[in-house]
C-alpha positions in Angstrom: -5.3 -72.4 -30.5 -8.8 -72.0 -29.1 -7.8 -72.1 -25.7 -5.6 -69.1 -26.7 -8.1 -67.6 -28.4 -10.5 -66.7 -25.8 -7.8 -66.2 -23.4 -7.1 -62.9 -25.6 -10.8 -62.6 -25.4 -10.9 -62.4 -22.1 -8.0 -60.3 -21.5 -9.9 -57.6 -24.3 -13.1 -57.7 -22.5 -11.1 -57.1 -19.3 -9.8 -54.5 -20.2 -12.5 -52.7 -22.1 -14.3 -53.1 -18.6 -11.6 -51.1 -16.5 -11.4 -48.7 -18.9 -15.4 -48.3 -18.5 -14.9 -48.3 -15.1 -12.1 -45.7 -15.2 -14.3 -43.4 -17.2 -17.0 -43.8 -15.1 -15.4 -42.6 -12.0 -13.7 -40.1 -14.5 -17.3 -38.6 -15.0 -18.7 -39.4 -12.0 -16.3 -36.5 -10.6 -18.0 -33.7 -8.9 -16.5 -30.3 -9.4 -16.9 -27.7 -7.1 -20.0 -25.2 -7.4 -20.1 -21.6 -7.9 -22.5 -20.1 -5.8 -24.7 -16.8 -7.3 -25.8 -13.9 -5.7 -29.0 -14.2 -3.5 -32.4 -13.0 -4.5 -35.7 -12.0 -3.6 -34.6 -10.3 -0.4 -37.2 -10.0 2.0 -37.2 -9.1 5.6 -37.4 -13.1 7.1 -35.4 -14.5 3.8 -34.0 -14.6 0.6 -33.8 -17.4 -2.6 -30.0 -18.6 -1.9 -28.6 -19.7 -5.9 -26.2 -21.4 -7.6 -24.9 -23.4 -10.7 -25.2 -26.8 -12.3 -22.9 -29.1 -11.4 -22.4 -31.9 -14.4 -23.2 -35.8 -12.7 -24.9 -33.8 -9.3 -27.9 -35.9 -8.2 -28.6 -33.1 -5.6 -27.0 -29.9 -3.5 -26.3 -30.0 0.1 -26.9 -26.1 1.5 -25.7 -24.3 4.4 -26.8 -20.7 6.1 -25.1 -19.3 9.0 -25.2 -16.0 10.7 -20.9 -16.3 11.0 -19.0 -16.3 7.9 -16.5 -19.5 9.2 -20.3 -21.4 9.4 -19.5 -21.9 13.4 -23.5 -21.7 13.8 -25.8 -22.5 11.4 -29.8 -21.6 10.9 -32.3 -23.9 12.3 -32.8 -26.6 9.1 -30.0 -25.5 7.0 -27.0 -27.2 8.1 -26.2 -29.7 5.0 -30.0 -29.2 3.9 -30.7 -31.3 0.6 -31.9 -29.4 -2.3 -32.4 -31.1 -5.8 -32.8 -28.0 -7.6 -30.7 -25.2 -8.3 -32.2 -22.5 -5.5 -33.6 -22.5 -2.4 -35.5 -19.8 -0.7 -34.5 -19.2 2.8 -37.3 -18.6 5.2 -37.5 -17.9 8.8 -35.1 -15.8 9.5 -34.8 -12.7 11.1 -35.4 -8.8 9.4 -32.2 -6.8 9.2 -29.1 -9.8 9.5 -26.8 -10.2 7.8 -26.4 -14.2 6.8 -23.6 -16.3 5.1 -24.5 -19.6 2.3 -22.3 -22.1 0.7 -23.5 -24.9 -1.0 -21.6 -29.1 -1.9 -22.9 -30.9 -4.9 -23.8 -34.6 -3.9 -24.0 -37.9 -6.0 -24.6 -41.0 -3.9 -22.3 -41.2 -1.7 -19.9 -38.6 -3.3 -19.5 -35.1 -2.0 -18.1 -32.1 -3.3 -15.7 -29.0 -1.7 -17.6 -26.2 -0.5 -18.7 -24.1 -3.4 -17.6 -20.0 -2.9 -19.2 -17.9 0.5 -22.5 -15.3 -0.4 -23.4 -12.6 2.2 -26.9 -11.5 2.2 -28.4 -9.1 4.2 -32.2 -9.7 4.6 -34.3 -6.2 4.7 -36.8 -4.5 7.3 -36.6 -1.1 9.2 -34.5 -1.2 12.6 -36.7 -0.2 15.6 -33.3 0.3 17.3 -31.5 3.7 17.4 -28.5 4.4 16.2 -25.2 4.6 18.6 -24.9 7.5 19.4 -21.5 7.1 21.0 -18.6 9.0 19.2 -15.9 7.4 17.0 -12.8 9.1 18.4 -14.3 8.1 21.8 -14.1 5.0 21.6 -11.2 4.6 19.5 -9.3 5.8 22.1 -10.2 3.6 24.5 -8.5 0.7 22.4 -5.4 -0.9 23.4 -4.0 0.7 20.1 -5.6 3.4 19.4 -5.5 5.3 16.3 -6.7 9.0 14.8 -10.1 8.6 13.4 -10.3 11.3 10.4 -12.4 13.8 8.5 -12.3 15.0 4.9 -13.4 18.7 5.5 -13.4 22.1 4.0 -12.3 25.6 4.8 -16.2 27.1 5.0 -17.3 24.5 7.1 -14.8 25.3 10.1 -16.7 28.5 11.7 -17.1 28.0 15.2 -20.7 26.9 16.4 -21.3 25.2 13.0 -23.3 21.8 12.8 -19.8 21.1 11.2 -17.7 22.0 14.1 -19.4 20.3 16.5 -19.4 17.0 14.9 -15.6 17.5 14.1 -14.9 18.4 17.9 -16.6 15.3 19.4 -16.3 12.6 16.4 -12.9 12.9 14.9 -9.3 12.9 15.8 -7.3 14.2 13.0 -8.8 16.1 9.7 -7.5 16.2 6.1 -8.1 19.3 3.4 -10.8 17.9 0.9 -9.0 20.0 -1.6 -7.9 23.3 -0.3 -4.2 22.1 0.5 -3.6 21.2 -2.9 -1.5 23.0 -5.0 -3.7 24.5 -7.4 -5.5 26.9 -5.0 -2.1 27.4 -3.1 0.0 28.5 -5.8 -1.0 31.1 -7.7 1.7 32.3 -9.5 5.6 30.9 -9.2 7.1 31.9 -5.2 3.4 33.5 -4.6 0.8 31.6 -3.1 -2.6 31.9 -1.3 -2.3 30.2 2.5 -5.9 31.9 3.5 -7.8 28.0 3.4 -5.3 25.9 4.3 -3.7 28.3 7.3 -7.3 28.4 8.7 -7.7 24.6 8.4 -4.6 24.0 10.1 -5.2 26.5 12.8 -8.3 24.8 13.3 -6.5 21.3 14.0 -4.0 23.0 16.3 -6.3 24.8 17.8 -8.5 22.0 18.7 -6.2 19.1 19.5 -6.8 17.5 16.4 -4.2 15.7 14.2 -3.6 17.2 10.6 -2.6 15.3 7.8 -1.7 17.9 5.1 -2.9 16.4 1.3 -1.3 16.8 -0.9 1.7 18.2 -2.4 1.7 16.3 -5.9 -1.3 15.5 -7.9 -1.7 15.7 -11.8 -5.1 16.9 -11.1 -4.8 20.0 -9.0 -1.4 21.6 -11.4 -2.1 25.4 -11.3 -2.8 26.9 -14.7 0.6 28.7 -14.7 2.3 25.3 -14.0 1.0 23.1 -16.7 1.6 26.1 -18.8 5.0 27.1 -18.0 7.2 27.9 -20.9 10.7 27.3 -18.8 12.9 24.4 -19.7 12.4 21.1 -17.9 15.3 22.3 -15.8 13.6 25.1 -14.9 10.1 23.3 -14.4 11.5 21.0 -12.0 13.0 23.6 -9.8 9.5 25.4 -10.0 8.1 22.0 -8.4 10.9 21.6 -5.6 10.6 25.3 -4.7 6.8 24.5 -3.7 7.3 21.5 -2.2 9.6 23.1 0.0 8.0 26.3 0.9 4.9 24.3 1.6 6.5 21.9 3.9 8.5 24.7 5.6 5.3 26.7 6.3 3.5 23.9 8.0 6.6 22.3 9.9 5.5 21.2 13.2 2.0 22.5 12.4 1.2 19.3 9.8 2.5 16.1 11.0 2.2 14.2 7.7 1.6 14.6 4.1 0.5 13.0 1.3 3.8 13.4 -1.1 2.3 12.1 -4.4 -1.3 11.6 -5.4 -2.3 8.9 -8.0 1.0 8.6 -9.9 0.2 5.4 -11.3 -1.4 4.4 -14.3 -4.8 2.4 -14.1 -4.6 0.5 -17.3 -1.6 -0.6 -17.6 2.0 -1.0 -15.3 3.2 1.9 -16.1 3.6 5.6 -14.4 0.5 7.8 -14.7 1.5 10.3 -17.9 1.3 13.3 -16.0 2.9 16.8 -17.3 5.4 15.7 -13.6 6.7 12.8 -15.3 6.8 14.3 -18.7 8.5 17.5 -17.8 10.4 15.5 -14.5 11.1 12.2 -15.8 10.7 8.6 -14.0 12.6 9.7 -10.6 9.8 12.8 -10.1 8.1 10.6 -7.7 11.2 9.7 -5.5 12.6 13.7 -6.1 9.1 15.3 -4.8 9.5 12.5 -1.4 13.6 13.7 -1.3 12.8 17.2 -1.2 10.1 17.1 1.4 11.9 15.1 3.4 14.5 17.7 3.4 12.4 20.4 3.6 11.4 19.0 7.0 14.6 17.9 8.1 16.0 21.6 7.3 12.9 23.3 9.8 13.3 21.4 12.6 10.5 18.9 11.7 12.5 15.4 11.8 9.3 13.8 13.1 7.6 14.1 9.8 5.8 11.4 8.3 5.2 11.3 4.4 2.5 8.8 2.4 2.3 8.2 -0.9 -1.2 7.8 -1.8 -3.6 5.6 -4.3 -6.8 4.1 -4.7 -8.2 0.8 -6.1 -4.9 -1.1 -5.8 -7.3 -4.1 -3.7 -8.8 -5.1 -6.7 -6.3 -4.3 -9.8 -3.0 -6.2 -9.4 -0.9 -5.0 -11.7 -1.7 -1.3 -10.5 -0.6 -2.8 -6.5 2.4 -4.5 -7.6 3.7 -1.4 -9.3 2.7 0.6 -6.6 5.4 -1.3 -4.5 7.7 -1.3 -6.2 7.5 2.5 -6.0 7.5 1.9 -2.2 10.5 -0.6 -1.9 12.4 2.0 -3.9 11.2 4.9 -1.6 11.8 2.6 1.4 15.4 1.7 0.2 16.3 5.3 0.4 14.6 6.0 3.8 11.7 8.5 2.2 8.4 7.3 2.8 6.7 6.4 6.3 3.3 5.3 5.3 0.7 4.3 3.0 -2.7 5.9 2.2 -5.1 3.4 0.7 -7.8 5.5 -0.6 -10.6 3.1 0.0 -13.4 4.6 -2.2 -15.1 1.0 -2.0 -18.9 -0.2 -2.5 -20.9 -2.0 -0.8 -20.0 -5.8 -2.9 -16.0 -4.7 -3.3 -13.5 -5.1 -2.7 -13.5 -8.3 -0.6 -12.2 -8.6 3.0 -9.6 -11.1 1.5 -8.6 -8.6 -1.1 -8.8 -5.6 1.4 -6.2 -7.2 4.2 -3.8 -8.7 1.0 -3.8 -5.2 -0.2 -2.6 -3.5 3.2 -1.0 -6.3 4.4 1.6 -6.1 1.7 2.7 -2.6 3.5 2.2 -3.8 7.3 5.0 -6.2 6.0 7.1 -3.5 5.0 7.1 -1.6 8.3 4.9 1.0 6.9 1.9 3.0 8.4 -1.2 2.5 7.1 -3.7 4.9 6.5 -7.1 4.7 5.3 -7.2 8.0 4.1 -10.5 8.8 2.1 -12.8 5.9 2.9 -16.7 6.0 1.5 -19.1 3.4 0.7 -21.2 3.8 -2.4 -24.3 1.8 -2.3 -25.8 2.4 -5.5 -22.8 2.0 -8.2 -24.8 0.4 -10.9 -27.6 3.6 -10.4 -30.3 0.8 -9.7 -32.0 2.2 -7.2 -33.7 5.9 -7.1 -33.8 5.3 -3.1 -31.7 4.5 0.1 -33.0 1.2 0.6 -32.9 -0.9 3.8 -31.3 -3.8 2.1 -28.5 -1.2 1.1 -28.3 0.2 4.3 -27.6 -2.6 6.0 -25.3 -3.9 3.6 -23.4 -0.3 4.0 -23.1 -1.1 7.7 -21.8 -4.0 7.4 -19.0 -3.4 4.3 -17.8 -0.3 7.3 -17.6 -2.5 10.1 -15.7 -5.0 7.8 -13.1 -2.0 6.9 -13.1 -1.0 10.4 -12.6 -4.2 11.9 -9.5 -4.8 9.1 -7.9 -1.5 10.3 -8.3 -2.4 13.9 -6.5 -5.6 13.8 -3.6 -4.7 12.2 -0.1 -4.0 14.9 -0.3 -0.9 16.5 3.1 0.3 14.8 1.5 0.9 11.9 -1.5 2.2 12.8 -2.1 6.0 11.6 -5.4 6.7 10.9 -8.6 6.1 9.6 -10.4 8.9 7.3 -14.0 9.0 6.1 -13.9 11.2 3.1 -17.0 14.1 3.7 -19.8 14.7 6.2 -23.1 14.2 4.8 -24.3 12.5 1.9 -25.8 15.1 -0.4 -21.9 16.5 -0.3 -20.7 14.0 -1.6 -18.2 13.8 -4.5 -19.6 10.4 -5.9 -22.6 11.5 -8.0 -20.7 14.3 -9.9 -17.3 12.3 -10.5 -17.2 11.8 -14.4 -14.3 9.2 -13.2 -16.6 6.9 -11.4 -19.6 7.3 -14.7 -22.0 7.7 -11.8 -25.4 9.2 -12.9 -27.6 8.7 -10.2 -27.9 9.1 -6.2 -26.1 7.8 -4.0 -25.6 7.9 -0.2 -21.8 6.7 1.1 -21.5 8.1 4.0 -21.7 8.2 7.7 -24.9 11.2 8.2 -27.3 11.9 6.0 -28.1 15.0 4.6 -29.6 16.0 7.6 -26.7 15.0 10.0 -28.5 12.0 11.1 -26.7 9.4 12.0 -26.9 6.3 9.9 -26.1 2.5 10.7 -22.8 3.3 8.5 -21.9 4.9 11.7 -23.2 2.0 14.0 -21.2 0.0 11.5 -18.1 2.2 12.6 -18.6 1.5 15.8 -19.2 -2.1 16.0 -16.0 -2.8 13.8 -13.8 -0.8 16.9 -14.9 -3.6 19.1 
């Protein structure tokens, strides 16, 4: 009886000890860390940062001027840290770097927390490339239009305007004069003046022309959204100017932006516009129908039409019922191409995000274009200057985009649009959409047509 006794002891006290032992390796488990945003930016470092990791005895850190960590800085390649940031020294002004960091406990390591890119500050003593984008896009084994956003007033000949246009950029798009509010003016009668002389300019000029655009909720004449006609009637009003537009510029446009924005960005749903009140659900494959035979009817077979959207990188639901308005499109042979707006900043979207986004179309068969591409640089109106820090940060997010949009096949390549010429023209500080209240300087010159390392960016990312 003893002797069984303390063999159920034993057995217990066995067992009590491997389930120690199990919860001890239990907790002993690292999890991965999250890295933070750098601070403290300087021109020869920054403090690198991230977050307690539960059972961590100390952090391994790397930096690296690649993002795969291929190279790494002089002292930082697994460098132990017991504390929860590091400040980076001795590196050089105006890089751009990469940081990851591993928690460590004894002889257990973690994964590889999340990447941080930091660009450290200091003023570049090196002048801007000069060379011109369409130049050297050209010269690529698949080349592809490089675009403007312009405006009618800013197409006299001998402008500052003009002669950027004529050596920079391959194709042009209407900021807002080939919309239908300042076409239309009343129903059958409309006002070509703008948009004839910014075509004329393209054609005149070698310069491609993509025509945008024929539906938007935003630019609905006043006589439109007023119209007292049935629905009927309302709809036919709608195809009539898609069709007289179309017809006008056949052969003289060579693609168009069909619908604008159609879908809603809270929720999965169709944008409510008075085109789907008055139209119904099937507007947006109508308005593609009828251009398509508008086109077809003058001659123009070689036609390409877009639909066009923006933030679809970063909100999901929006993207996925963006395609599915594609794939039905696509089904019935009506859309060519894509237009990803690309109004990004300088932290988002991601590259990851960025090539899921377009990739999703390459897949498809469809032409991408990156058809109103700025950079904001100040989106939480924290700074009251153009900083270097920001600056090069700017440089880098337009190479990134560049460099995405170069890589993709050459069949569906279209073009690449910058959306406005000089900073202080920009439509990013007034936009009530975008609750911007303060400065900001997104694109490629500044407001004295300088060019700024955005542009250098440009160029770097064609190579």
């Amino acid at each position: 009886m003893k002797y069984n006794f303390l063999l159920i002891l034993t057995s217990i006290m066995f067992f009590l000890n491997s389930c120690s032992k199990e919860d001890n390796i239990i907790a002993d488990t690292l999890t991965t860390p999250i890295a933070n945003a750098a601070t403290e930016i300087n021109d020869t470092g920054f403090k690198a940062k991230w977050v307690f990791v539960s059972n961590a005895q100390s952090y391994l850190l790397d930096v690296s001027t690649s993002a795969d960590f291929t190279t790494f800085v002089p002292n930082y390649n697994s460098k132990s840290v017991s504390d929860l940031n590091e400040m980076v020294v001795g590196l050089n002004s105006g890089t751009q770097y990469f940081y990851r960091v591993r928690a460590k406990r004894d002889s257990q390591i973690s994964n590889y927390s999340n990447v941080i890119s930091v660009v450290t500050t200091g003023t570049s003593n090196v002048p801007e490339n000069p060379t011109f984008l369409k130049v050297k896009a050209n010269k690529l084994p698949n080349p592809f239009f490089v675009g403007m956003a312009v405006k009618a007033n800013q197409l006299d000949s001998g402008s500052k305007y003009d002669a950027i246009l004529k050596n920079e950029f391959s194709s042009i798009s209407a900021e807002y004069e080939m919309k239908m509010n300042p076409i239309s003016t009343a129903s059958g009668v409309y006002n070509w003046a703008a948009a004839d002389k910014i075509v004329a300019y393209g054609n005149a000029n070698g310069i491609n022309v993509h025509g945008h655009a024929l539906v938007w909720h935003v630019a609905v004449p006043s006589w439109l959204t007023n119209f007292s006609g049935t629905d009927a009637e309302f709809t036919a009003e709608v195809k009539k100017y898609i069709t007289d537009v179309v017809t006008h510029y056949a052969g003289k446009v060579k693609s168009w932006d069909v619908v604008n924005e159609a879908v809603d960005d809270n929720s999965v749903n169709l944008r409510n516009t008075v085109f789907l009140q008055r139209m119904g659900p099937n507007y947006i494959k109508d308005c593609f129908k009828w251009a398509r035979d508008a086109a077809n009817a003058a001659g123009d077979k070689n036609l390409l039409l877009f639909y066009n959207d923006y933030a679809t990188s970063t909100n999901i639901p929006k993207q996925n019922k963006m395609f599915s308005i594609i794939d039905d499109l696509k089904a019935s042979n009506l859309i060519d191409g894509v237009g990803f707006q690309m109004h990004n900043t300088y932290l988002s979207p991601t590259k990851t995000q960025i090539e899921t986004d377009i990739n999703r179309a390459v897949a498809k068969g469809l032409k991408i274009h990156v058809s109103e591409l700025d950079i904001q640089v100040n989106p939480a109106n924290d700074i009251s200057s153009f900083t270097n820090e920001r600056r090069l940060a700017q440089k880098e997010k337009y190479k990134e985009i560049v460099k995405i949009y170069n890589a993709l096949p050459a069949a569906n390549k279209y073009a690449l649009t910058v959306w406005g010429f000089k900073d202080n023209e920009s439509w990013i500080p007034y936009s009530t959409d975008l609750n911007h209240t303060g400065n900001d300087w997104p694109l490629l010159y500044d407001s004295n047509f300088a060019l700024k390392s955005a542009h250098t960016g440009f160029l770097e990312g064609l190579e």
